[in-house]
N, C-alpha and C positions, 0 to 999 in steps of 0.2 A: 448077735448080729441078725439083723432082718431079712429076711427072702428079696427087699428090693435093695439093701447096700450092698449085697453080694450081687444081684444082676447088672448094675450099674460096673462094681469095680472091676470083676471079671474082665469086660471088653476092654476095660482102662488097662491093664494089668497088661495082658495080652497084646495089646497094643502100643502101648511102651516097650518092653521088649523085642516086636517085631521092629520097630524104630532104630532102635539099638542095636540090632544084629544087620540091618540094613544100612546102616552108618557105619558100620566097621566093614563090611564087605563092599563100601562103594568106596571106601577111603582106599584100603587094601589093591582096588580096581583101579584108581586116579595113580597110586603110586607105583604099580605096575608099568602104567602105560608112559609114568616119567621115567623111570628107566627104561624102556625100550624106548622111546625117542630120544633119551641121551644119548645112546650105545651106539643109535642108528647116526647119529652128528657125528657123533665122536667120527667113528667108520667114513664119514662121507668126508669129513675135514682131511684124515690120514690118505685118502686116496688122490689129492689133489699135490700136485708138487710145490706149485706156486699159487699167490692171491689172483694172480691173472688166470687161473685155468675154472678156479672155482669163481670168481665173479663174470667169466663167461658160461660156465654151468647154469649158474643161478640167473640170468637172462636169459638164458632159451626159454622155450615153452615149457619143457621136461621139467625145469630148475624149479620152473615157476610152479608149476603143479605137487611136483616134492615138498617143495617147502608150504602150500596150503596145505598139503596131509599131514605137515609136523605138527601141526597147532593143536593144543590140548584139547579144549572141546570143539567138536565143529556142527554146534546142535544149530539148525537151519532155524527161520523163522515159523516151516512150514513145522518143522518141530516140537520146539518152542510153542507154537498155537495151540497143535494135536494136542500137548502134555495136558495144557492148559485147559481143553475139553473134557479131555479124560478124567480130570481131577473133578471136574465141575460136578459131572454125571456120576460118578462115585460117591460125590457128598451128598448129592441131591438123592439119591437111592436111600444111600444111611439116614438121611434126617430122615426121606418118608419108614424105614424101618423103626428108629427111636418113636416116630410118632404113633407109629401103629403099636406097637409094645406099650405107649402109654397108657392107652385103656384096659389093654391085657394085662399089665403086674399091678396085683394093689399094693399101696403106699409106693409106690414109685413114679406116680401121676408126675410129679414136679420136674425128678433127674429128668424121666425122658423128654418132657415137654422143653426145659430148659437146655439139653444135649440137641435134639432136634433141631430146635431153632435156630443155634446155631452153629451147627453144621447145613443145615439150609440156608440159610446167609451166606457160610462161607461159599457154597455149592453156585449158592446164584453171582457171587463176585468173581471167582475163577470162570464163570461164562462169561460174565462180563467182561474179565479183561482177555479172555481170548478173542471174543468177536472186536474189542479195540484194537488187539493186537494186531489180528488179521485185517480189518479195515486200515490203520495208520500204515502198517509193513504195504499193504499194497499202493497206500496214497504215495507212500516215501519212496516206489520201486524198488522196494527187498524181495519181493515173490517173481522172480525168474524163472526162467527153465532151467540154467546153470546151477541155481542153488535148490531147486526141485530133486536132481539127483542126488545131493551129499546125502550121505548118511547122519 
């Protein structure tokens, strides 16, 4: 094996794995929080006597606010965009990382130049579609104040 198929695999390696333990700890996290919003229904069902007492619950404001907190995810636009920056500026760092190692490893001219590129690509598409995002989400009135607080 050469000094530049082990530079290139390594981060491959390493980065698969972290993928993989990230996938199983977000899944672990989603199935979590569906049992605790089953339990919480269940609970809130057993506490009402009749369909009348719980469909005037669920009409107040109180009701109404309850039941937006049950919803699985409640990732905002403002969210959703952030993510979308995040990811962009991250890619765009690595591809300038792969490129600069490209002159630094010999015979590995190609991997990096070919890894770079595209993760710069992808880096410039995740900008792009958050500044769409953000742009349409504001044309459509999704950017409120209301939905500026959710988490």
């Amino acid at each position: 094996m050469h000094i530049g198929e082990e530079v290139i695999l390594l981060p491959i390696l390493f980065t698969l794995i972290g993928f993989v333990i990230w996938t199983i700890f977000s899944t672990i996290r989603r199935y979590k929080i569906a049992n605790l919003q089953a339990g919480m229904q269940t609970k809130l069902l057993e506490k009402f006597g009749s369909g009348q007492e719980l469909l005037s619950y669920v009409q107040s404001d109180a009701g109404k606010n309850f039941l937006e907190s049950l919803t699985m995810e409640q990732r905002t636009p403002y969210g959703r965009i952030l993510g979308a920056a995040q990811v962009s500026v991250i890619l765009v760092l690595l591809s300038f990382a792969f490129l600069f190692l490209r002159g630094r490893v010999a015979g590995a001219e190609e991997g990096f130049l070919v890894f770079g590129t595209i993760t710069l690509c992808l880096g410039f598409g995740f900008g792009l579609s958050a500044a769409l995002s953000y742009y349409l989400s504001k044309s459509l009135g999704l950017l409120t104040e209301r939905t500026a607080h959710r988490p």
